[in-house]
C-alpha positions in Angstrom: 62.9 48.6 -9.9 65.7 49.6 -7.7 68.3 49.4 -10.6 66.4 51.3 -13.2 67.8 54.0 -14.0 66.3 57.9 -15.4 67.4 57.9 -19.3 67.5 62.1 -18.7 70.0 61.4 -15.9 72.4 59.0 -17.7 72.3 61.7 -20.6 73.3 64.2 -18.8 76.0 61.9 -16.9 77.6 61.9 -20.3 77.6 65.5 -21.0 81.7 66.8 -21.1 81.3 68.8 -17.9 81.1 65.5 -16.1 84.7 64.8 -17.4 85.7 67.4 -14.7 86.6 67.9 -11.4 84.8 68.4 -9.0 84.9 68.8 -4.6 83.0 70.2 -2.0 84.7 72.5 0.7 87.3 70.9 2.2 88.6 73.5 4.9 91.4 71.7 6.7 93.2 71.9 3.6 92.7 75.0 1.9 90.2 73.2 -0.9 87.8 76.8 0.1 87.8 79.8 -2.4 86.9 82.2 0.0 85.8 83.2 3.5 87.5 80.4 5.1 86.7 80.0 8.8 90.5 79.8 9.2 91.0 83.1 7.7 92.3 85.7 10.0 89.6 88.6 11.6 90.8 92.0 9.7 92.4 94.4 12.6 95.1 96.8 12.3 97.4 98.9 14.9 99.9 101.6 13.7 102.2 103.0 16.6 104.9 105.6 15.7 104.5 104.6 11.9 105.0 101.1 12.1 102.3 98.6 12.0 102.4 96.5 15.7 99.6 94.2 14.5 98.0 93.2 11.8 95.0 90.7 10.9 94.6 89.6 14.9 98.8 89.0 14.9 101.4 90.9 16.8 104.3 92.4 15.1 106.9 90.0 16.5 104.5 86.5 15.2 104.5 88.0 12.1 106.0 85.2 9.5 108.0 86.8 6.1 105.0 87.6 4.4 102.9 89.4 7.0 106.5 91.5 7.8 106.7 92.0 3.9 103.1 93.8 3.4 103.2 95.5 6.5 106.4 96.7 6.2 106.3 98.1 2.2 102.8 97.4 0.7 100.4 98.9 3.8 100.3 102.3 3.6 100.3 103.1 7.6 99.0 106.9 6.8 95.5 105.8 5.7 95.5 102.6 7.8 93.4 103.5 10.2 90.9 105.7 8.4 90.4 102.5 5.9 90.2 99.8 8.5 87.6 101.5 10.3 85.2 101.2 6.9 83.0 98.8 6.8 83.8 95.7 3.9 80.4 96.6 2.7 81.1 100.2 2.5 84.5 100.1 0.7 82.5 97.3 -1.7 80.4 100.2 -2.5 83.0 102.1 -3.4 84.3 99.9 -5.6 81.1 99.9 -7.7 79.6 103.7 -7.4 81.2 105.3 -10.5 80.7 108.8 -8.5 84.1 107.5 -6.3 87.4 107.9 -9.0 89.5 104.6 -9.1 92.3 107.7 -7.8 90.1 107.7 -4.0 89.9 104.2 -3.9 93.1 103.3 -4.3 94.0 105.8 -1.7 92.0 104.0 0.9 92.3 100.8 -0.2 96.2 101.0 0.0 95.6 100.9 3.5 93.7 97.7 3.8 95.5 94.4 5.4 95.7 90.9 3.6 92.2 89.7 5.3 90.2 92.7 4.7 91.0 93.0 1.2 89.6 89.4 0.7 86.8 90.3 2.9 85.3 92.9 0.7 85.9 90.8 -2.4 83.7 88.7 -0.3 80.8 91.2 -0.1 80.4 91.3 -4.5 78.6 89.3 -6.7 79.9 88.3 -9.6 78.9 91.5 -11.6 79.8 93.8 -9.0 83.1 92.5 -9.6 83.5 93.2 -13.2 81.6 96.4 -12.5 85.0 97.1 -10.4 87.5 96.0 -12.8 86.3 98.0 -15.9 86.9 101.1 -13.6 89.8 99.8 -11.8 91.9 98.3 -14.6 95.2 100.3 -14.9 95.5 100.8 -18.8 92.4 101.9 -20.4 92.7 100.5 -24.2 92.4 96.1 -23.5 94.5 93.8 -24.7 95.9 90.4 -25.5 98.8 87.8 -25.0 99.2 84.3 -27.2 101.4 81.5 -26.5 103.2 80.4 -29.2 104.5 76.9 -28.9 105.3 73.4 -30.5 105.5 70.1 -29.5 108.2 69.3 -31.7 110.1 72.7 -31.2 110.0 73.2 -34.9 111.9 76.7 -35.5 109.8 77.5 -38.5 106.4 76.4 -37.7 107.0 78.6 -34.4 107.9 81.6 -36.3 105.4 81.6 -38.7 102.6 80.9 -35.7 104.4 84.3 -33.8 103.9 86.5 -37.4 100.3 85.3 -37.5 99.8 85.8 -33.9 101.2 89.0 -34.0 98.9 89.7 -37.4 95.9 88.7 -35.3 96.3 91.5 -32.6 98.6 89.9 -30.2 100.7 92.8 -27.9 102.5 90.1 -26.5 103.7 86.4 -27.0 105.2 83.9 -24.9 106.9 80.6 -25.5 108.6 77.5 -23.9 110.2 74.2 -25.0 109.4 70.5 -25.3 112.9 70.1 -24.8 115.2 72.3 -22.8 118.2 73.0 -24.7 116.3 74.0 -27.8 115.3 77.2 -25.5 117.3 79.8 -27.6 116.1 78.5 -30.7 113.0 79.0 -29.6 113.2 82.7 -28.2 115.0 83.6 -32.1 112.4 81.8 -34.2 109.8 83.9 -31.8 111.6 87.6 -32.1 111.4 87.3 -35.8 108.5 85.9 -36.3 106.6 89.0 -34.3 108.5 91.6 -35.7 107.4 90.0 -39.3 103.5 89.7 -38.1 103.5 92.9 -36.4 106.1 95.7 -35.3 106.4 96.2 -31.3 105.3 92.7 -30.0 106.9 92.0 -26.8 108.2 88.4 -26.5 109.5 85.7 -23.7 110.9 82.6 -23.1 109.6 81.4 -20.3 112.2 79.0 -18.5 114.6 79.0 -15.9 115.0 83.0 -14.1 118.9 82.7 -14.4 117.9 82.0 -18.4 114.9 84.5 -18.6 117.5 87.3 -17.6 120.6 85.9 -19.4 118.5 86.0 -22.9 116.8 89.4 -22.2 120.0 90.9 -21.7 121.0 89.3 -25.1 117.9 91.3 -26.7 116.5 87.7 -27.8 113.5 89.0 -25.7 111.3 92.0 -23.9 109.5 90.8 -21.1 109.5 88.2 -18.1 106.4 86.5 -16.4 107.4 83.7 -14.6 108.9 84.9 -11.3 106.3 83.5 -8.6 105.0 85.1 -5.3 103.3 82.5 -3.2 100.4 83.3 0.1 102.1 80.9 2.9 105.6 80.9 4.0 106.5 77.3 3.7 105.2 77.1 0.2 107.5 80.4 -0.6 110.3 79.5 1.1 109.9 75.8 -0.8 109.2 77.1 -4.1 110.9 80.9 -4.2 113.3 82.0 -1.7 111.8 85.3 0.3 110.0 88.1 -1.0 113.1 89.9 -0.5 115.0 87.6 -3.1 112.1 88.4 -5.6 111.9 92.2 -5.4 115.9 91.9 -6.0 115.4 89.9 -9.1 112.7 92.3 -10.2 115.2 95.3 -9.8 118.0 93.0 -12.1 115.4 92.8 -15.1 114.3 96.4 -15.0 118.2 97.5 -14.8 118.4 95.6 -17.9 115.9 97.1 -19.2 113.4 93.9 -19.2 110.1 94.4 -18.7 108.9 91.9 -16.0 105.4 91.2 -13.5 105.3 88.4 -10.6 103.2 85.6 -11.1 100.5 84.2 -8.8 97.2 82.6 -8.4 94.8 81.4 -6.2 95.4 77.3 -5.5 98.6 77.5 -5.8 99.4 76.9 -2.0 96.6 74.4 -2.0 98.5 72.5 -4.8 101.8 72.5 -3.1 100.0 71.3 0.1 100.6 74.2 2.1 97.7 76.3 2.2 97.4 75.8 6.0 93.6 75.5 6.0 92.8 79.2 4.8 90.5 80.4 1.7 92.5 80.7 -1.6 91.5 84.2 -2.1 93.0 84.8 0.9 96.4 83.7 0.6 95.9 85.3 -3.3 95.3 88.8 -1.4 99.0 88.4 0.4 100.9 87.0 -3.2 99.4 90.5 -4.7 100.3 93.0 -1.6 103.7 91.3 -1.9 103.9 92.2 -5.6 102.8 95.6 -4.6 105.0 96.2 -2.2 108.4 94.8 -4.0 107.4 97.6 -6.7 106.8 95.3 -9.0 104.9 97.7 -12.3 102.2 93.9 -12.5 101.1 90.9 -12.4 100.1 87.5 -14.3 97.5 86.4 -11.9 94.0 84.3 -12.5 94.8 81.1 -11.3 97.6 80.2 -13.9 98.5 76.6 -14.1 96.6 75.7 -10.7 93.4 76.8 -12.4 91.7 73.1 -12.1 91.9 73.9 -8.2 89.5 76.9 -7.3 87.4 75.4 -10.4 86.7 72.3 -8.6 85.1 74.3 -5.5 82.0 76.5 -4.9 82.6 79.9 -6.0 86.0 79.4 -6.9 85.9 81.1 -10.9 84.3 84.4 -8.6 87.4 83.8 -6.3 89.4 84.2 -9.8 88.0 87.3 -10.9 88.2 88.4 -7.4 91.9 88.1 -7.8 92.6 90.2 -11.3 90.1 92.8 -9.2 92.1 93.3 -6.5 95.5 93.5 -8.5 93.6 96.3 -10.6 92.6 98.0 -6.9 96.6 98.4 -6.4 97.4 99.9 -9.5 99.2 97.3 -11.3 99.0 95.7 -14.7 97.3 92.7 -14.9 97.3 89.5 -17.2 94.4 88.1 -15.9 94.5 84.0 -16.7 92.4 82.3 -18.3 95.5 80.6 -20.5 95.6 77.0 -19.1 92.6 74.6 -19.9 90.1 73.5 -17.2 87.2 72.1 -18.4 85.8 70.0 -20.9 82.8 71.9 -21.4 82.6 74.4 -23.8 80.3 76.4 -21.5 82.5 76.5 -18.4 85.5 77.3 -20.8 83.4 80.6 -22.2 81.8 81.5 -19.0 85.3 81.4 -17.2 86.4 83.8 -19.9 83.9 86.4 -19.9 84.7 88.2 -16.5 88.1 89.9 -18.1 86.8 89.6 -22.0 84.0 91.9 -21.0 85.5 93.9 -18.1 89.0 94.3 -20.1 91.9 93.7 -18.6 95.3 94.9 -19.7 96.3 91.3 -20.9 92.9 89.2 -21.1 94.5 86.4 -21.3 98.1 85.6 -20.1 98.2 83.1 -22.5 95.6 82.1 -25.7 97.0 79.4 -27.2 97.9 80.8 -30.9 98.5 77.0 -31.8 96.8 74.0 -31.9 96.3 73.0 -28.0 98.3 69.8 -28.7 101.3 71.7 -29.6 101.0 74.3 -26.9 103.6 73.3 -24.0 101.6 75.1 -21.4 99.6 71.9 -20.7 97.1 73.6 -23.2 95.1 76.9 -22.9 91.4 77.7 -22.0 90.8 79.2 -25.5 93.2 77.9 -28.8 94.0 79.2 -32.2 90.7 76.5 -33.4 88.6 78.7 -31.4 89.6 82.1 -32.8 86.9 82.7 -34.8 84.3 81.6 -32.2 85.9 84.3 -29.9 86.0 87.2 -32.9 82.3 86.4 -32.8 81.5 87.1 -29.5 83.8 90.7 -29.9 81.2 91.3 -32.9 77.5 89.9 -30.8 78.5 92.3 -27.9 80.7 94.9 -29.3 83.6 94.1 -27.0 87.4 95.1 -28.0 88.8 91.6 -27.1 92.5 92.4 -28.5 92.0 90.5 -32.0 91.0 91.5 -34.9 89.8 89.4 -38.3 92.0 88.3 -40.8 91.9 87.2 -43.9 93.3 83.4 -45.6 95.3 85.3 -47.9 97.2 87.7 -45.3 97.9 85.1 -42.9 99.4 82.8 -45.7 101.2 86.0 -46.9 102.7 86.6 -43.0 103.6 83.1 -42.2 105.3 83.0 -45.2 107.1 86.3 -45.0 108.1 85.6 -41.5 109.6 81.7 -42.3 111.7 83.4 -45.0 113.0 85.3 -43.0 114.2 83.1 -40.4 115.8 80.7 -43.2 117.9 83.9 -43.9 119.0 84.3 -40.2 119.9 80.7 -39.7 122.0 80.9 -43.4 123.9 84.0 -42.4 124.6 82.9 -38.5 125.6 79.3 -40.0 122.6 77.2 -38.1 121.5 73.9 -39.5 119.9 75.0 -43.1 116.2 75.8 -43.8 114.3 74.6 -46.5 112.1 75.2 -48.9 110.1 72.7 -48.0 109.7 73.3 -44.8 108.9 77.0 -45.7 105.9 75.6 -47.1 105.0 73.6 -44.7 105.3 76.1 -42.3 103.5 78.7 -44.6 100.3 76.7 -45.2 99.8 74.1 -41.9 98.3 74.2 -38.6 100.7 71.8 -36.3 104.1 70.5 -35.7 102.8 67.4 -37.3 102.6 69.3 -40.6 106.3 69.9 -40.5 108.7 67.6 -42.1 111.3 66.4 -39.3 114.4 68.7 -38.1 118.0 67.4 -37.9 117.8 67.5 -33.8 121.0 67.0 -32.9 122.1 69.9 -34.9 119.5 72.1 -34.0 120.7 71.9 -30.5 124.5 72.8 -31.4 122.8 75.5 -32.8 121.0 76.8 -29.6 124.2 75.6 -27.6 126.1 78.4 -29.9 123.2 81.2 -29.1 124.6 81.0 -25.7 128.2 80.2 -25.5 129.3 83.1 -28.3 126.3 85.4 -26.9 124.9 85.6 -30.1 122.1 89.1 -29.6 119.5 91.2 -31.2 122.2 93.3 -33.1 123.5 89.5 -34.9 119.7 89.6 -35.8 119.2 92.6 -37.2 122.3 92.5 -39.1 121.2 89.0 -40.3 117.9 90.5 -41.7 119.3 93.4 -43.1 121.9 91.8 -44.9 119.7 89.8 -46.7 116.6 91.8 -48.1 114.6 91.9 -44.7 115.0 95.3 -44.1 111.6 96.0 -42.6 112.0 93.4 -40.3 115.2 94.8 -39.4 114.3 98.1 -38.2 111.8 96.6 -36.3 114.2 95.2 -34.3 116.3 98.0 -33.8 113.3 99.7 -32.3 113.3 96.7 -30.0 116.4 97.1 -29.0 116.1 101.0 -28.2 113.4 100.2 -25.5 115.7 97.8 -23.6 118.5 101.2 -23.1 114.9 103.7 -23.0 113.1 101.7 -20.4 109.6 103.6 -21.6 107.9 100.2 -21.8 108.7 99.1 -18.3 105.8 101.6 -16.8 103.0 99.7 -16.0 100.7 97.7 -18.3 103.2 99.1 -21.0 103.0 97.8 -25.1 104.4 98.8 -27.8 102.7 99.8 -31.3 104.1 99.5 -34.9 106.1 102.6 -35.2 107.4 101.7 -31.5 105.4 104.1 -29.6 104.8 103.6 -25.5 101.1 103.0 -24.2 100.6 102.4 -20.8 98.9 104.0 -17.6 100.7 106.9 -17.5 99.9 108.0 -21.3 96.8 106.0 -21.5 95.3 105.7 -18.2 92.1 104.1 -17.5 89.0 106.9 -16.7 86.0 105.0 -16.5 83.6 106.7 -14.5 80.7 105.6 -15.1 78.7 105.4 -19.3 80.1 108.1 -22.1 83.8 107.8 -20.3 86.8 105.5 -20.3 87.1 103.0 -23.1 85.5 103.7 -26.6 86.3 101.4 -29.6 86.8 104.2 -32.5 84.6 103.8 -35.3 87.8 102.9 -37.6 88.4 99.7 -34.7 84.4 98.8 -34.4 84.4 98.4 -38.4 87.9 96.4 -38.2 86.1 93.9 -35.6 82.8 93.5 -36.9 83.8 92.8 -40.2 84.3 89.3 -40.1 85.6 87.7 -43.5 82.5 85.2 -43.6 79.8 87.7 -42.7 77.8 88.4 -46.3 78.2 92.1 -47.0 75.0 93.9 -48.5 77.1 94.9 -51.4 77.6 91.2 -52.0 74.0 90.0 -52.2 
């Protein structure tokens, strides 16, 4: 008897969420997502306009991070008048949409690391997307793809941007299987966005030194992968100073790159240096840094050490908890949920829904526009298999997700547009040749694996020359233009204008088709409460809930 097992619970041991992860708190090393006993007691002392003590610490035990915040983020006017509020009270006025997101931001600018997390720690789940639909910078949502391949196939990748960009996309990322086919990879994604849609902003996401060498070449728009961390070993480890990072901030916007820190909570845990406080905690300290270097946002929700806070109690409220309180400060937000966690299908939704129905300025900061075996960010929470699962759930609950149906026939017209046009710029610039076959392979399938193989060897000579003769944008355009792709072409020269204009480095900036600037400052967020802030125009409700397999009336 005492080896028989209940058939329900050997069921249910077999369902996928048992595949995951899974610890209790585990305080000593930092495996808590919030109120960790080890977390400092929220105090504050401002004496002749300079903070003496902060979070139970004097001035001269401060480490780098503590002196950073107190020093540029903490706003010593309204210290004292916003310490003195209770956590439950400033939770209140998080949620009461009688309070403007303009009042609380001018009292919670003077809230320390350890309060901040401590009035995260007062809201439920709800509460805290009740918050971020008012607190969110820009008030029209939107989306960001990666777009990647396992083979770094130059053509599947550019046709895979033109459909991304097709499908709504305001912004798309890359990396590389292989290092050195890098600029390849940031060329095969400019084209391919500018072919799908006009005014997608595009990265490489590598090495800084790179990120910035290539942006100044006008192969891309934006930068994501400078990381802020919550403990000083881990930042000193992983990123220099805070310092170092607000001065490579200033070199992209002088170049007239638009760029936003990266953080996340279990990131110190991960490195093994969260020194036994609560992730939200340290998270808090990442975002006042980014704050406080003047940094216009910030790619935060985990990121790759997502797996961490989803393996502990509370830890996916700890996440949203994290895109709230970078929305509290003002600054753009792309809000996770790009790296895979789970293998349940439930978690993977429910981990989602937080930003998809709060908006955020970038809901995710990476869904994977490719298969999830070609994407080279260790795979995303949501793929390009799951896109019309997620168009659904814009349709069920009327919510402007950021992508919009499209047809069979305009997506194989894109891809196909946008791979034709990258066999022109490799023909004109001298690269290893293009096919037509590989056109069509590239037009009509849905991985790498589709593709027939690339000369290698030759592809990287190719890259190799991108850097060494400093091929640009302006080779690019000419490229296009000289051969029929004229379209294309202009669309890149209105790319190029924004890195001497710098109007799309305000904060939680994109750019539309005819290479107009939305952002907070033109589009600000003025939610205040039902009837105000963000209102899906009839023209976009009809574009989303007009799925290509729903049977119209007219049909039947």
């Amino acid at each position: 008897m005492a080896d028989k097992r209940s058939k329900r619970f050997e069921i249910l041991e077999n369902r996928p969420v048992h595949q995951d992860g899974f610890i209790g708190e585990w305080v000593d090393v930092g495996l808590i997502a919030m109120d960790s006993p080890n977390d400092p007691k929220p105090s504050v002392v401002v004496r002749d306009g300079l903070i003496v003590e902060m979070d139970g610490r004097p001035r001269k035990e401060f480490d780098m991070i503590e002196q950073f915040v107190a020093d540029y983020c903490i706003d010593r006017s309204v210290a004292q008048e916003a310490m003195s509020k209770s956590s439950l009270e400033l939770a209140r006025m998080l949620v009461d949409i009688s309070v403007s997101a303009k009042e609380v931001r001018r009292v919670f600018s003077g809230l320390t690391p350890a309060k901040m997390a401590d009035v995260i720690g007062q809201m439920n789940i709800v509460e805290i997307m009740m918050a971020m639909q008012k607190m969110r910078a820009r008030q029209t949502p939107g989306n960001q793809a990666h777009i990647t391949s396992a083979t770094d196939n130059p053509i599947m990748l550019c046709a895979d941007a033109a459909e991304g960009a097709l499908r709504g996309f305001m912004e798309e990322e890359t990396t590389v299987a292989v290092a050195r086919y890098a600029a390849l990879n940031a060329i095969s994604l400019l084209v391919g966005s500018q072919t799908g849609r006009p005014g997608v902003l595009t990265q490489d996401a590598l090495e800084e030194a790179f990120e910035l060498q290539i942006g100044m070449q006008g192969l891309t728009s934006y930068a994501e992968t400078v990381s802020v961390y919550g403990t000083e070993s881990v930042f000193v480890d992983g990123d220099d100073t805070p310092w170092s990072k607000a001065f490579l901030a200033s070199a992209y916007a002088s170049r007239g790159i638009k760029m936003r820190f990266t953080s996340g909570t279990g990131s110190e845990v991960q490195m093994g240096a969260a020194e036994g406080r609560s992730m939200l905690y340290l998270e808090a300290r990442c975002i006042m840094v980014t704050k406080g270097a003047g940094v216009q946002g910030l790619q935060n929700g985990s990121i790759s050490c997502i797996g961490v806070p989803g393996a502990v109690p509370s830890g996916l409220r700890a996440v949203a908890g994290e895109n709230l309180i970078t929305m509290i400060y003002g600054l753009e937000v792309a809000s996770g949920n790009d790296q895979t966690f789970s293998h349940s299908d439930m978690r993977r939704t429910a981990r989602t829904i937080p930003q998809m129905f709060s908006g955020a300025d970038f809901i995710f900061s990476g869904y994977s526009g490719v298969p999830n075996k070609d994407n080279m960010f260790a795979g995303s929470n949501w793929d390009i298999e799951d896109v019309d699962d997620y168009l659904t759930l814009q349709r069920d609950f009327r919510v402007d997700g950021g992508l919009i149906p499209v047809t069979e026939d305009e997506v194989v017209a894109c891809r196909n547009k946008a791979a034709r046009a990258l066999q022109a710029v490799y023909d004109e610039l001298g690269f290893p040749a293009i096919s037509d076959e590989e056109i069509e392979a590239a037009t009509y399938g849905h991985s790498s694996s589709d593709m027939p193989p690339r000369n290698i060897p030759e592809d990287l000579k190719a890259a190799e020359r991108v850097m060494t003769e400093m091929i640009n944008g302006i080779d690019i355009i000419k490229a296009l233009s000289k051969r029929g792709f004229r379209e294309e072409a202009e669309a890149l020269v209105r790319m190029m204008k924004q890195h001497v204009s710098g109007d799309y480095l305000q904060t939680s900036a994109w750019v539309d088709r005819e290479g107009g600037v939305w952002s907070a400052v033109n589009d600000p967020n003025s939610y205040q409460g039902p009837g105000t802030g963000y209102s899906m125009s009839e023209e976009r409700w009809n574009q989303l809930k007009n799925v290509p397999w729903a049977i119209k009336a007219e049909d039947v």
